[in-house]
TIRO-2110 file (N, C-alpha, C; in Angstrom, 1 decimal):
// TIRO-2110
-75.4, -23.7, -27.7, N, 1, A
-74.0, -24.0, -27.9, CA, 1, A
-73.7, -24.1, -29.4, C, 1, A
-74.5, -25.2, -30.1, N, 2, A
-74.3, -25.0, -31.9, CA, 2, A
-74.6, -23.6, -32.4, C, 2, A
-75.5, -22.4, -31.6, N, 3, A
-75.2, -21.0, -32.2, CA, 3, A
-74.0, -20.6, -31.8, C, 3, A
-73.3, -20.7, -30.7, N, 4, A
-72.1, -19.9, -30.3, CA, 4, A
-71.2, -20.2, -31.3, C, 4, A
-70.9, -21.5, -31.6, N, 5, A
-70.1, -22.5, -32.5, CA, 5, A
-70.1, -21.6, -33.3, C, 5, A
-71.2, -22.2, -34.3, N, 6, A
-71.6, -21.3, -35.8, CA, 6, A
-71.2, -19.8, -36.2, C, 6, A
-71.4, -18.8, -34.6, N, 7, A
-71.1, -17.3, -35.3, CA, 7, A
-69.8, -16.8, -34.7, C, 7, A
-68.9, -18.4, -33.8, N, 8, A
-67.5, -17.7, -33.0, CA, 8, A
-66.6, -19.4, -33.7, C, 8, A
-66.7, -19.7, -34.7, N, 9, A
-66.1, -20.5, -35.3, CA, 9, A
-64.5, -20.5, -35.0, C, 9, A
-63.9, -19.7, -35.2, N, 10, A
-62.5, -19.5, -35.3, CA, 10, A
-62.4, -19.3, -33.9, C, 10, A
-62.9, -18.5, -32.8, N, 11, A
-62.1, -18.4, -31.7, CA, 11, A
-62.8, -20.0, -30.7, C, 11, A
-63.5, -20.3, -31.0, N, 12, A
-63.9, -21.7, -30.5, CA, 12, A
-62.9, -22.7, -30.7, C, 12, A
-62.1, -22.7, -32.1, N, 13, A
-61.3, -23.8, -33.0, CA, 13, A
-59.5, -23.1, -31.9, C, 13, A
-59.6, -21.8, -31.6, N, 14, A
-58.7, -21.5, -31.5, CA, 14, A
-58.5, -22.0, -29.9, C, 14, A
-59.9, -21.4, -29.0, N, 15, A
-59.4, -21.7, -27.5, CA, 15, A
-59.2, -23.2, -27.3, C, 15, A
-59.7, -24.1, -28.4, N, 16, A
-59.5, -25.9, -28.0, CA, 16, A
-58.4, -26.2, -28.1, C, 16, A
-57.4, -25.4, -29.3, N, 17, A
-56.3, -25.9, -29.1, CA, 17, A
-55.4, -24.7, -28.1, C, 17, A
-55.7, -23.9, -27.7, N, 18, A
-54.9, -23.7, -26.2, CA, 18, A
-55.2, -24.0, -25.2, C, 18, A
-56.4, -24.7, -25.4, N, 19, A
-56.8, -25.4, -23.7, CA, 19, A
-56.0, -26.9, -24.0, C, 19, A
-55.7, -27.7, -25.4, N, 20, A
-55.0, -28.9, -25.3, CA, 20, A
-53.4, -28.6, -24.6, C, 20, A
-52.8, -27.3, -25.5, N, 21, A
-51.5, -26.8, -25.5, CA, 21, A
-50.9, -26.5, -23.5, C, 21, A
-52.2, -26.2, -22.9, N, 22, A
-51.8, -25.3, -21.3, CA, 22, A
-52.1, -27.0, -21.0, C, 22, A
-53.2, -27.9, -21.2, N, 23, A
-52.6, -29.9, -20.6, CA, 23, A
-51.4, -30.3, -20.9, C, 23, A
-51.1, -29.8, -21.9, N, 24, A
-49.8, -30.6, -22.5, CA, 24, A
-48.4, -30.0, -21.7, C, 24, A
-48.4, -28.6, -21.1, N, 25, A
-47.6, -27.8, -21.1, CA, 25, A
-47.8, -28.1, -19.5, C, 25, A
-49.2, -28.2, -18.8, N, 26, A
-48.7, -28.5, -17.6, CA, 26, A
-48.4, -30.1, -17.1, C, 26, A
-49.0, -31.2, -17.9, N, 27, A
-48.4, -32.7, -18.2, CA, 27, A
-47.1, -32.4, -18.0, C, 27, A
-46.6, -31.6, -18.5, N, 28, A
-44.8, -32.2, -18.8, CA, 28, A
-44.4, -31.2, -17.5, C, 28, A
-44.8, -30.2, -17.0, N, 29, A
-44.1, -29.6, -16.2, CA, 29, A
-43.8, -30.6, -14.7, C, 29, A
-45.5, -30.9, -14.3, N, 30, A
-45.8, -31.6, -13.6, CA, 30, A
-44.8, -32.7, -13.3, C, 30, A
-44.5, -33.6, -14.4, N, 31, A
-43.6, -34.9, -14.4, CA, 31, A
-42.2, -34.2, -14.6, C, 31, A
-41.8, -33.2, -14.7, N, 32, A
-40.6, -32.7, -14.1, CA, 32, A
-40.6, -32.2, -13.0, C, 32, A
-41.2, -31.9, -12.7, N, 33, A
-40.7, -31.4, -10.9, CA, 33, A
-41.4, -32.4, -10.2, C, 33, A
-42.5, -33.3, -10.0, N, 34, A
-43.1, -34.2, -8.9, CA, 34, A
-42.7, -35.4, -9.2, C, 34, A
-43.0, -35.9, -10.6, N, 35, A
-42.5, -37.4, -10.6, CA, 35, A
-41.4, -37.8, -10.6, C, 35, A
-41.1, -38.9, -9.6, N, 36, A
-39.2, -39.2, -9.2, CA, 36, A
-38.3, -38.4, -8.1, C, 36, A
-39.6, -37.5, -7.7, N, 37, A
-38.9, -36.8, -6.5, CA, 37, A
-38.3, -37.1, -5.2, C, 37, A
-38.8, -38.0, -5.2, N, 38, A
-38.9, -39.1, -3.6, CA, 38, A
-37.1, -39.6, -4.2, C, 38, A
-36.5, -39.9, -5.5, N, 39, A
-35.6, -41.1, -5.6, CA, 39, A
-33.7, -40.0, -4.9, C, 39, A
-32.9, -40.8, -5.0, N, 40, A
-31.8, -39.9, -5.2, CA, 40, A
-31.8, -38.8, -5.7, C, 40, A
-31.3, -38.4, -4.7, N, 41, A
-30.6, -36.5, -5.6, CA, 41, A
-29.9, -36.9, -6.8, C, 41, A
-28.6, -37.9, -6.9, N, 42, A
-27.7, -37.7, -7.5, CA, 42, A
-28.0, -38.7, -8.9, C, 42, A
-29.0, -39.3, -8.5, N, 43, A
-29.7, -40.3, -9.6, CA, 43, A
-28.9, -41.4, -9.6, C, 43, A
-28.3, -42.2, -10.6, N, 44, A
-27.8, -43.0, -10.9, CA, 44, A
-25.9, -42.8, -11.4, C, 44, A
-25.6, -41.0, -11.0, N, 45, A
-24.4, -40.8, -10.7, CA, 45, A
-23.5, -42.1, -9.9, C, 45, A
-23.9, -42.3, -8.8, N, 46, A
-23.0, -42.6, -7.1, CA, 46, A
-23.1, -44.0, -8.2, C, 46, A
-23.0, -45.1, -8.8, N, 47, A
-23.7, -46.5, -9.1, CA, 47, A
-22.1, -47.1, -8.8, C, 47, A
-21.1, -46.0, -9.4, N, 48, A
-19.6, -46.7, -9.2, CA, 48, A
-19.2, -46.9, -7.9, C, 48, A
-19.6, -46.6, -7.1, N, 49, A
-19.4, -46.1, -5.6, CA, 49, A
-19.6, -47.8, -4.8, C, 49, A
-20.9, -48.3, -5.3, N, 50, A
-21.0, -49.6, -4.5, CA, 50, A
-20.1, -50.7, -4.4, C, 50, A
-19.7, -50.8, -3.8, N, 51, A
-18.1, -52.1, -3.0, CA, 51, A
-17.3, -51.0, -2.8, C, 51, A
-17.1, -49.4, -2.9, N, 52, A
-15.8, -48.8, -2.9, CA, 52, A
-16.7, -47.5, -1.8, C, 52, A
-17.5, -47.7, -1.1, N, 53, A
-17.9, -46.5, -0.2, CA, 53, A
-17.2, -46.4, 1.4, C, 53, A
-17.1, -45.4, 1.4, N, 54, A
-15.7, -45.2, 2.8, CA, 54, A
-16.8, -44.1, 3.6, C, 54, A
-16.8, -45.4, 4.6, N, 55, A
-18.1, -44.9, 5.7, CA, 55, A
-17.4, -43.7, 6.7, C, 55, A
-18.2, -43.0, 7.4, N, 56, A
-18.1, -42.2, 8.5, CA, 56, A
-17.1, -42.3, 9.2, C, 56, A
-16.5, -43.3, 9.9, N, 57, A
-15.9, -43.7, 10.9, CA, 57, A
-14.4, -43.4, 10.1, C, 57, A
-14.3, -44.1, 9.3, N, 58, A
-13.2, -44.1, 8.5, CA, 58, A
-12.7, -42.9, 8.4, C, 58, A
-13.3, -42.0, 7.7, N, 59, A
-13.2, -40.6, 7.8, CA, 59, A
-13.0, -39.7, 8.8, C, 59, A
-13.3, -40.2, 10.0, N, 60, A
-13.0, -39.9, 11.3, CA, 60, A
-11.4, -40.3, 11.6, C, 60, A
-11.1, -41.2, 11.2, N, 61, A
-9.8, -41.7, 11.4, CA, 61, A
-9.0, -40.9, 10.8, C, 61, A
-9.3, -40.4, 9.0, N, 62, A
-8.4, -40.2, 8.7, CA, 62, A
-8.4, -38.6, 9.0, C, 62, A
-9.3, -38.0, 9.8, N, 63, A
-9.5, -36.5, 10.5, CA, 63, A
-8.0, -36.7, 11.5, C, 63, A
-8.3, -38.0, 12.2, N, 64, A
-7.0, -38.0, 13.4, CA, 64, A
-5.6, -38.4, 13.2, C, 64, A
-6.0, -39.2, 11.6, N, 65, A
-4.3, -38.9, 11.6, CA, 65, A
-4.4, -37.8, 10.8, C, 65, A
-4.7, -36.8, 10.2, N, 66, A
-4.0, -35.5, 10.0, CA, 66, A
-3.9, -34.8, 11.0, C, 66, A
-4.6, -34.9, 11.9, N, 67, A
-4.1, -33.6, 13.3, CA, 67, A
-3.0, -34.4, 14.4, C, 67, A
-2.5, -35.4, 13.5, N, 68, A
-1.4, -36.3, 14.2, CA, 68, A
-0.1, -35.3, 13.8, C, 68, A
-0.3, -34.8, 12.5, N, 69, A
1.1, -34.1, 12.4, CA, 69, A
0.9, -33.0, 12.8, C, 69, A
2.8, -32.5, 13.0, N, 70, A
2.7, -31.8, 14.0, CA, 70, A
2.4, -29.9, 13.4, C, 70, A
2.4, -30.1, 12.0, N, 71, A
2.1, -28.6, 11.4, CA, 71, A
1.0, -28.7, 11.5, C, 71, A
-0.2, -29.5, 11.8, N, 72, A
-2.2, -29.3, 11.4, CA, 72, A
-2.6, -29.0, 12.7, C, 72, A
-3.1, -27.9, 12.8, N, 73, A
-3.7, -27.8, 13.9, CA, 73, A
-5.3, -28.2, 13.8, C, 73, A
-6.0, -28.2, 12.7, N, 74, A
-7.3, -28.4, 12.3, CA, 74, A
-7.4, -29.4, 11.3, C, 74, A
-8.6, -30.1, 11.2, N, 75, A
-8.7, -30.9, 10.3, CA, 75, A
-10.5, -31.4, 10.2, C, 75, A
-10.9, -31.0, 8.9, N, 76, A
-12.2, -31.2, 8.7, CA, 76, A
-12.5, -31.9, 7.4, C, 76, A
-13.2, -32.7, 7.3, N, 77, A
-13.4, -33.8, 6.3, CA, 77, A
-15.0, -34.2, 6.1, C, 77, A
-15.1, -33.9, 4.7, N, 78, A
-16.8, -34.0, 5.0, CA, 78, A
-16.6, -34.9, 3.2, C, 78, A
-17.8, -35.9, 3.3, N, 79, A
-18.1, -36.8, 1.8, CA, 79, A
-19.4, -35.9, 1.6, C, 79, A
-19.5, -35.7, 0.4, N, 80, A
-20.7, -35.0, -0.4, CA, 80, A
-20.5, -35.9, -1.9, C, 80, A
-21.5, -37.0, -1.8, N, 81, A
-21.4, -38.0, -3.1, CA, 81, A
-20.1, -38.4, -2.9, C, 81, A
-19.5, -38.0, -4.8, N, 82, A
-18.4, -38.8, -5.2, CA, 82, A
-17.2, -37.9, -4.7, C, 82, A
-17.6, -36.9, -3.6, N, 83, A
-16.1, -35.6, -3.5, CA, 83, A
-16.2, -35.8, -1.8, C, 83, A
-15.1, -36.3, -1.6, N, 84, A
-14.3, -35.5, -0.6, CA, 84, A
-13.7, -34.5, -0.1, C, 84, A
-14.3, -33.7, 0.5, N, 85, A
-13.6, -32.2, 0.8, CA, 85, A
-13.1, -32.1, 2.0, C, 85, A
-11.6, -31.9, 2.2, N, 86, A
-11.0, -31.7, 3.4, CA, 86, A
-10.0, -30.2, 3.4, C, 86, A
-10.1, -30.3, 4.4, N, 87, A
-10.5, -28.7, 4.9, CA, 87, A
-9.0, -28.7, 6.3, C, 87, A
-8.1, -28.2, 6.3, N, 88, A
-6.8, -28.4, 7.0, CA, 88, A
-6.2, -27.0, 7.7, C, 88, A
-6.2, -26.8, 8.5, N, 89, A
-5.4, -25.0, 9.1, CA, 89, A
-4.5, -25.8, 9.7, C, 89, A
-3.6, -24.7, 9.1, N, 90, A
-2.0, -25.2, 9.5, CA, 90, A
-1.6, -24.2, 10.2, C, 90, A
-0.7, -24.8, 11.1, N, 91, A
0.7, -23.9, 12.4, CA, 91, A
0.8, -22.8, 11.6, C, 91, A
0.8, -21.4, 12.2, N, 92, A
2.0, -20.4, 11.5, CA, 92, A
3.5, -21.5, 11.1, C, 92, A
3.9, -20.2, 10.2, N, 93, A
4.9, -20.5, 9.8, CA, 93, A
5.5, -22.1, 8.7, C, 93, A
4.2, -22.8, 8.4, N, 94, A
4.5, -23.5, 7.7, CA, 94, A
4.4, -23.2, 6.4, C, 94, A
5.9, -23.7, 5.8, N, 95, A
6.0, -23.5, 4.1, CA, 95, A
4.8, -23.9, 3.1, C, 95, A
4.9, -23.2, 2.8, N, 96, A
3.6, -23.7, 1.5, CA, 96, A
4.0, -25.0, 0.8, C, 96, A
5.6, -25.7, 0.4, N, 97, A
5.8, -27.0, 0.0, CA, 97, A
5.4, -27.4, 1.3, C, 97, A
5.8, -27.6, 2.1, N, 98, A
5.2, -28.5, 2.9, CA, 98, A
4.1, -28.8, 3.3, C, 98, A
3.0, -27.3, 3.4, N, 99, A
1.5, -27.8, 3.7, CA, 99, A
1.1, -28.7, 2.4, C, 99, A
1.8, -28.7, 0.7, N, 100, A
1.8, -29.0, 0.2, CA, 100, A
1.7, -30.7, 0.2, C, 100, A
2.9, -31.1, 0.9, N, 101, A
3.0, -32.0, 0.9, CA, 101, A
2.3, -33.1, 2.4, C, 101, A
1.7, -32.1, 2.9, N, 102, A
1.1, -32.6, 4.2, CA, 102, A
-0.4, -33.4, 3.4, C, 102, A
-0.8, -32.5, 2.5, N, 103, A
-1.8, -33.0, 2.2, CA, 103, A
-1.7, -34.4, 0.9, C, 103, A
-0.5, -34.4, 0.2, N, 104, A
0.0, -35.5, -0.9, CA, 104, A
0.1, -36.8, 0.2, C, 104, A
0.9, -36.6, 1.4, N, 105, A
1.0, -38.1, 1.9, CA, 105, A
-0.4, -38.5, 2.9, C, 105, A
-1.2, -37.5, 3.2, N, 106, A
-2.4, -38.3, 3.5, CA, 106, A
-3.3, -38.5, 2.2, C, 106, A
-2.4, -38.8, 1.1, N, 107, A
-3.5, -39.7, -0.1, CA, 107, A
-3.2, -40.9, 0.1, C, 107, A
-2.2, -41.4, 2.0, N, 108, A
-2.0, -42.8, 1.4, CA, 108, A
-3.1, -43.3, 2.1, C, 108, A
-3.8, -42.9, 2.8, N, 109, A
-4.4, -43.3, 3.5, CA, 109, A
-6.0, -43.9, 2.8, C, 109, A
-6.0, -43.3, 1.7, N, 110, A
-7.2, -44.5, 1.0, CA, 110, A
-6.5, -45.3, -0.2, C, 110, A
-7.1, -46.2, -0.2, N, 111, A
-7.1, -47.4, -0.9, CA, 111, A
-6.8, -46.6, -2.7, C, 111, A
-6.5, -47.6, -3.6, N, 112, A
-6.4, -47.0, -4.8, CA, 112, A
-7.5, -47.4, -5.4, C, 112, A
-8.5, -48.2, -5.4, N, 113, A
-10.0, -48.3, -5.7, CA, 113, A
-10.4, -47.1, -5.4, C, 113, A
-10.4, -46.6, -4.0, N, 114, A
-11.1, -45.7, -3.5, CA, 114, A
-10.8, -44.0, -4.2, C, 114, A
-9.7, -44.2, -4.5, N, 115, A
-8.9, -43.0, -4.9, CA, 115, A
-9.0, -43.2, -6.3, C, 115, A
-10.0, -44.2, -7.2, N, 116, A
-10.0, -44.1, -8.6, CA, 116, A
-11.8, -43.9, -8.4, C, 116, A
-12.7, -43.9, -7.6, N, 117, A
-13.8, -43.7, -7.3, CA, 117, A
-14.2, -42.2, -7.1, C, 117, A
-13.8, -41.8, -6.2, N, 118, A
-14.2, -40.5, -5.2, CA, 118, A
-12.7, -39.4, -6.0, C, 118, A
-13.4, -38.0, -5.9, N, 119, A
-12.7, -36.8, -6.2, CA, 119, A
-12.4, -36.5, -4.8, C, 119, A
-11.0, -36.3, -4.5, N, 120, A
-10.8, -35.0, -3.3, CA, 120, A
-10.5, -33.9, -3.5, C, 120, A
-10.9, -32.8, -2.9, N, 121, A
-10.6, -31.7, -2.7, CA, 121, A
-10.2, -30.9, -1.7, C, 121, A
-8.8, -30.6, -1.3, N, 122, A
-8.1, -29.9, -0.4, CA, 122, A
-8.1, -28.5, -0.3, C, 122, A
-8.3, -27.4, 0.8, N, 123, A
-8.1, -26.7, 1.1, CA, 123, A
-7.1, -26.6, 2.2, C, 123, A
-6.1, -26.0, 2.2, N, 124, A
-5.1, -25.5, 2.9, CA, 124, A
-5.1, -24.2, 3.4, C, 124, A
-5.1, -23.9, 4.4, N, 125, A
-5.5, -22.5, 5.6, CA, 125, A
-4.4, -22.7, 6.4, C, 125, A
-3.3, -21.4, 5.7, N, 126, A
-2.4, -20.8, 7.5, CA, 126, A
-3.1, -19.5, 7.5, C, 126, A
-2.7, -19.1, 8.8, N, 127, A
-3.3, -17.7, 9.4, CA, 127, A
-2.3, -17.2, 9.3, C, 127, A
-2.2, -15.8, 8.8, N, 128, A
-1.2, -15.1, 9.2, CA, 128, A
-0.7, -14.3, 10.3, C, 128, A
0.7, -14.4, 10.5, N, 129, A
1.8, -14.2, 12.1, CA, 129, A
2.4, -13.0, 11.7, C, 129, A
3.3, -13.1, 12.5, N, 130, A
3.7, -12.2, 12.8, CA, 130, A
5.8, -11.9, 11.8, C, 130, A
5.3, -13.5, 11.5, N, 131, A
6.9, -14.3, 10.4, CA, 131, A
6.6, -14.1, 9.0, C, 131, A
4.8, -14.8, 8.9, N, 132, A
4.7, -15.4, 7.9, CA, 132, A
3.5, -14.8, 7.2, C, 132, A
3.1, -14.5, 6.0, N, 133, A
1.9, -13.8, 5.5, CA, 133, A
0.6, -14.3, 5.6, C, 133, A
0.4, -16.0, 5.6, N, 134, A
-0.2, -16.8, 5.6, CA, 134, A
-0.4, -16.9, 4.6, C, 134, A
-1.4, -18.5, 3.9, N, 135, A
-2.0, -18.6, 2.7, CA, 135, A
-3.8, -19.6, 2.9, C, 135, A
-4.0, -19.4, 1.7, N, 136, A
-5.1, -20.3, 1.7, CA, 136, A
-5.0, -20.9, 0.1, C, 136, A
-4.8, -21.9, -0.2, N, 137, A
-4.4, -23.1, -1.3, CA, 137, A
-5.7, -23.9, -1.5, C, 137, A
-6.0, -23.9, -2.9, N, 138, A
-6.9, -25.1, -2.8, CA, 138, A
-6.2, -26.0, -4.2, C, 138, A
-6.2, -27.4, -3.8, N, 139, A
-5.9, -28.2, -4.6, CA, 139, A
-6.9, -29.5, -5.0, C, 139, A
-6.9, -30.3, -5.6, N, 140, A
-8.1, -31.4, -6.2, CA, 140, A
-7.3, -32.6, -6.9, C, 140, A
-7.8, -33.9, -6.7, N, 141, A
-7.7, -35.1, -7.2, CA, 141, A
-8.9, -35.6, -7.5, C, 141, A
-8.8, -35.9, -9.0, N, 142, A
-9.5, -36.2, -9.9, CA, 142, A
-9.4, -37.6, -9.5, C, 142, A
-10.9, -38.0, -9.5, N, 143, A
-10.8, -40.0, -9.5, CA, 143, A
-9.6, -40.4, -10.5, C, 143, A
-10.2, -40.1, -11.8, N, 144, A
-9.2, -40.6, -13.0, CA, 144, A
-7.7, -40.3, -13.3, C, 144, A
-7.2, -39.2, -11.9, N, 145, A
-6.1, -38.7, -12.4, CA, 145, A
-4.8, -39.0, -11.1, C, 145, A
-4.1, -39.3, -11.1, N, 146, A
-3.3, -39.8, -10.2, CA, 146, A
-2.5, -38.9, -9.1, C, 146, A
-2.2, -37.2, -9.6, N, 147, A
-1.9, -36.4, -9.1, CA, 147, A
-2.8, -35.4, -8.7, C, 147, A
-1.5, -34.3, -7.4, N, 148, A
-3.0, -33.4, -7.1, CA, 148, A
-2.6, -32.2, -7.9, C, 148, A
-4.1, -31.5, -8.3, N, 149, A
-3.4, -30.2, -8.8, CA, 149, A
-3.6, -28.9, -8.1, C, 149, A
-2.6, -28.1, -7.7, N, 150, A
-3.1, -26.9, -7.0, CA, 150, A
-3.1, -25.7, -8.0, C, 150, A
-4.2, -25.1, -7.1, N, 151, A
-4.0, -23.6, -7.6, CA, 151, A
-2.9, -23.0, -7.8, C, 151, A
-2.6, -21.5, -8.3, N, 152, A
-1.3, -20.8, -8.7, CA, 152, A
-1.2, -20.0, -7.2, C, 152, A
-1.9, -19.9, -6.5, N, 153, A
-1.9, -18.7, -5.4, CA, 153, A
-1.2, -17.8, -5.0, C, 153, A
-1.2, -17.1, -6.1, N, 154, A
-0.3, -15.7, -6.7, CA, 154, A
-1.3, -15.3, -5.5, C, 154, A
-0.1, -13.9, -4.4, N, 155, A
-1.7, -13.0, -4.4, CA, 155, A
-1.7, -11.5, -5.5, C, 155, A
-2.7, -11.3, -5.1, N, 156, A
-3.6, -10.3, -6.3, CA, 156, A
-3.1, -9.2, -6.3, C, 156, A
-2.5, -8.3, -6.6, N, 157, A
-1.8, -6.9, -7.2, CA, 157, A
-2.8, -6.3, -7.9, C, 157, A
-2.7, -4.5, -7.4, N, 158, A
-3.3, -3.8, -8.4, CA, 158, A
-2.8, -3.3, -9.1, C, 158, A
-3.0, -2.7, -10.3, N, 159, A
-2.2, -1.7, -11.6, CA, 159, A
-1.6, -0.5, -10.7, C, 159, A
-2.0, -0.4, -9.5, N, 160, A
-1.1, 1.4, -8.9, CA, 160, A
0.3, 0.2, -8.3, C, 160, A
0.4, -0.9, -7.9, N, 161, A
1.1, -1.7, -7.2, CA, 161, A
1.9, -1.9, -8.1, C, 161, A
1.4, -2.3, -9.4, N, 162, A
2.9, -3.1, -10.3, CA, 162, A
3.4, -1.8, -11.1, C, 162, A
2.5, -0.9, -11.0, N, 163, A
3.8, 0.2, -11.9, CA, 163, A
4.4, 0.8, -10.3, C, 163, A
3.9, 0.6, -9.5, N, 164, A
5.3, 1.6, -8.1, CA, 164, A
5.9, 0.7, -8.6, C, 164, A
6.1, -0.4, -8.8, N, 165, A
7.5, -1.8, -8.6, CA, 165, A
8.7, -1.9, -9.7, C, 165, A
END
């Protein structure tokens, strides 16, 4: 061994320090993907959430009173963490202010804790008739923000479309 040393000096000095560099390099990999894996996905995100979590059932309720009005024919509501995503198909022929506002008055239905906690996010779906073109709208309320904002839901035009016009 002390001959190998003596006449491979430099690649001996060199493989020690890439055999420390590939421990060190799998050390850290290791404790990023295995260690802590077992805990929350969302980590210590959700911490605001405790006294203000709006269980299952609740959410059920508020599925039934949206398909209480008489423009919703659908109504789907799912919690993912701090977002609420509800998911609404409307009657033909309902106005875009109005699906607009279908979805504004069921913000009364949670609490203002709860509505300063959790983000919602609305999707609005009509199909289109035989009246009406239909749309699909998506709008969002920010925990911190008091109003909803929607999309611009222009639809999409090509360049052969706006010069015929």
């Amino acid at each position: 061994m002390k001959k190998f040393y003596k006449e491979h000096r430099i690649f001996t000095i060199l493989m020690a320090i890439l055999l420390v560099c590939v421990i060190v390099i799998a050390t850290v990999l290791f404790e990023m993907f295995y260690v802590g894996n077992g805990n929350n996905k969302y980590g210590n995100r959700l911490s605001d959430i405790k006294g203000n979590e709006i269980e299952n059932e609740r959410l059920s309720e508020y599925t039934k009173k949206l398909e209480e009005d008489a423009s919703v024919l659908d109504a789907e509501v799912e919690r993912t963490g701090k977002i609420i995503y509800i998911d609404i198909k409307l009657n033909a022929d309902v106005p875009l202010d109005a699906a607009k506002n279908v979805a504004a008055t069921s913000l009364d239905f949670f609490t203002d804790e709860e509505k300063s906690v959790y983000d919602l996010h609305f999707t609005l779906k009509e199909d289109k008739s035989e009246t009406s073109a239909g749309f699909i709208i998506a709008g969002a309320k920010n925990a911190p923000s008091a109003n909803l904002s929607w999309n611009n839901n222009r639809p999409v035009t090509t360049a052969t479309e706006e010069a015929t016009e």
